[in-house]
C-alpha positions in Angstrom: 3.9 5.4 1.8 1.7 5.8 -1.0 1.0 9.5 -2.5 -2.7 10.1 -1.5 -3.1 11.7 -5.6 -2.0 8.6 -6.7 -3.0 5.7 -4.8 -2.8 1.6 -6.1 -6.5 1.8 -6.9 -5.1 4.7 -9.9 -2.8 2.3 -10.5 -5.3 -0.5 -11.5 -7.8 2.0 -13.3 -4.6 3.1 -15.4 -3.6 0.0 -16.1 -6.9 -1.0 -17.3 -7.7 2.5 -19.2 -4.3 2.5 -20.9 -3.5 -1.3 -21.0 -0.5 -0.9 -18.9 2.4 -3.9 -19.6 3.5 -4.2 -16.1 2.4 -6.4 -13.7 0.5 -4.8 -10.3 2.9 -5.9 -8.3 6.2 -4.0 -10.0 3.7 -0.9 -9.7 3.5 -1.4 -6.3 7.1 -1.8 -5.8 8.2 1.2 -8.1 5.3 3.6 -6.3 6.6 2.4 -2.3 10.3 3.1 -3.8 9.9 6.8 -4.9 9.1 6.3 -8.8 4.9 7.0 -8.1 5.1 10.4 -10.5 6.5 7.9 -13.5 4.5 5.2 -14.0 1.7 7.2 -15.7 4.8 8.4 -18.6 5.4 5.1 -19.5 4.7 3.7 -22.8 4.4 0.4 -24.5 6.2 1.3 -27.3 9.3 -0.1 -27.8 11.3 3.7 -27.5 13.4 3.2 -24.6 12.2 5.7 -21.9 15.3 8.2 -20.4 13.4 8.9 -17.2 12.9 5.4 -16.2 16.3 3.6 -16.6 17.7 0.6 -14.6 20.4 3.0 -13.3 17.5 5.2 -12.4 15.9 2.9 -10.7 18.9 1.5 -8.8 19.6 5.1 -7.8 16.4 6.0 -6.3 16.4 2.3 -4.4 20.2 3.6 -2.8 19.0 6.8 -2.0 15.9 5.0 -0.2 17.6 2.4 1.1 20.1 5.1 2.6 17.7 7.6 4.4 15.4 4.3 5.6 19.2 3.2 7.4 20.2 6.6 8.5 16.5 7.1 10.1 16.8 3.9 11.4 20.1 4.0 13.1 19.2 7.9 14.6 16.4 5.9 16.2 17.2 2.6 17.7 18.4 3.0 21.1 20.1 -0.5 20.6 22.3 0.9 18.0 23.3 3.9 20.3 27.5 3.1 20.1 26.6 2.4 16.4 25.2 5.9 15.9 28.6 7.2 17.0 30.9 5.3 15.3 29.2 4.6 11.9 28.2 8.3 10.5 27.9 7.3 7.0 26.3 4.5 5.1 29.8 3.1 3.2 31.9 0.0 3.8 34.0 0.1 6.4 37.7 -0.1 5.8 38.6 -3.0 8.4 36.3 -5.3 6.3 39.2 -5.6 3.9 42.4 -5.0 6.6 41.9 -7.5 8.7 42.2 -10.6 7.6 41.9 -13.1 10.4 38.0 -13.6 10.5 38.3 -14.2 14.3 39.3 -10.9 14.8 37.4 -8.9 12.0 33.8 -10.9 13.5 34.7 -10.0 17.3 35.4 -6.0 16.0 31.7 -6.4 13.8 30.2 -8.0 16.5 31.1 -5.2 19.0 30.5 -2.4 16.8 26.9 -3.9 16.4 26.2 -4.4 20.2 25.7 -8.3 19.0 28.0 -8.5 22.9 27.6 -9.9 26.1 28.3 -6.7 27.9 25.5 -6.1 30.7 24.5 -3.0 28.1 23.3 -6.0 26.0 22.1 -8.8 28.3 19.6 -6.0 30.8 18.2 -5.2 27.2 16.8 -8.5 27.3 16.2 -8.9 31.0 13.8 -5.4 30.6 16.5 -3.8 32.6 16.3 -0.2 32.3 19.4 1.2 30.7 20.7 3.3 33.6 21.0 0.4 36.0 22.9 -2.2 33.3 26.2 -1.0 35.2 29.5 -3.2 35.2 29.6 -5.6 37.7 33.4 -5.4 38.1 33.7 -1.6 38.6 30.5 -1.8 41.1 32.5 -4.6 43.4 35.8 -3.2 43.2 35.0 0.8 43.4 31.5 0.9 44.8 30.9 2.8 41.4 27.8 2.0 38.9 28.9 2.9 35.6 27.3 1.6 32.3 28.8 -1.3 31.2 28.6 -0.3 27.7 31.0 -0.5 24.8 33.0 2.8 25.5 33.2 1.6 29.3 35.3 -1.8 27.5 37.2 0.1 25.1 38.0 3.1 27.4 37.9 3.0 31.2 36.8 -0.7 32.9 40.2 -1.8 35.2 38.7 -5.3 34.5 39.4 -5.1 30.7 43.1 -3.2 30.9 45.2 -6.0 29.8 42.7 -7.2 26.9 42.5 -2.9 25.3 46.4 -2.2 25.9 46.7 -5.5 23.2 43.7 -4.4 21.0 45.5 -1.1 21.0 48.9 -2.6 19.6 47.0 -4.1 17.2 44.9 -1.2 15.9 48.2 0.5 15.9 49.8 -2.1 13.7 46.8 -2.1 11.2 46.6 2.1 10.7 49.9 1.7 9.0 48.0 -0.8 6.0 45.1 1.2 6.0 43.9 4.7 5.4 43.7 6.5 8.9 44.6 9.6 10.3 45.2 10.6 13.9 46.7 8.1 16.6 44.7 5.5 18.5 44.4 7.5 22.3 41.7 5.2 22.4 40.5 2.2 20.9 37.0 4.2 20.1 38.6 6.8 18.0 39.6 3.5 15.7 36.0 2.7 15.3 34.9 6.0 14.2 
């Protein structure tokens, strides 16, 4: 969002007044990326500016690029079970500890909702999000839960076998990576 004291058009007139070196289009991109109050300081003269570095530059762009993702996260009810398990913008350790890609794409898959779980597939149907309940639980128990990611990783009968193995093999992974606390549930893994 532009600064309404300093819009594109003072930009232009700057750039014509003062005869400006960069191009229109880097001004844009340096006044939508937080650098607006800068571009005015700039000189053609071959002294190397110390308030307008590359690494000034790249850490305005990461601190952008960070509260545009945290903003975005807070907000999109499809990335609700992301929300909770992802509190920080960093790389996440199991990237790096597990190493068979089947595995590490199913666990990135489910932490990003890209499932099939009915949480997932009503999404698409319009389905409001209150009636996208587990078919298995609702035949066998008369009981309409969400079937949502902590419904699989936690409580669904249907899915028992398939977390009591994911489980063992969390387990076996905390001991090459840095975690603290046990796996009571495959969730607390996530976070």
């Amino acid at each position: 969002e532009l600064d309404s004291r300093f819009t594109e058009n003072h930009v232009k007139l700057y750039k014509v007044k003062n005869k400006s070196s960069l191009t229109p289009q880097r001004e844009i991109f340096l006044i939508h990326n937080g650098f607006k109050k800068r571009i005015p300081n700039q000189t053609i003269s071959p002294n190397i500016s110390r308030t307008f570095t590359p690494h000034t530059i790249t850490k305005q762009l990461k601190s952008s690029f960070k509260t545009m993702w945290q903003a975005n996260v807070n907000s999109s009810s499809k990335l609700h079970f992301y929300s909770i398990i992802k509190t920080h913008f960093a790389k996440e350790h199991y990237l790096d500890s597990i190493k068979n890609y089947k595995d590490r794409t199913n666990l990135t898959r489910l932490r990003t909702s890209a499932h099939r779980l009915e949480i997932e597939t009503g999404r698409y149907k319009n389905v409001p999000r209150h009636e996208r309940s587990c078919a298995w639980c609702k035949v066998v128990f008369s009981n309409s839960v969400i079937e949502d990611e902590q419904h699989l990783l936690n409580s669904c009968d249907m899915y028992a076998k398939s977390r009591v193995k994911l489980v063992q093999k969390l387990t076996s992974l905390t001991s090459s990576i840095e975690y603290n606390g046990p796996i009571t549930n495959a969730t607390n893994f996530l976070q």
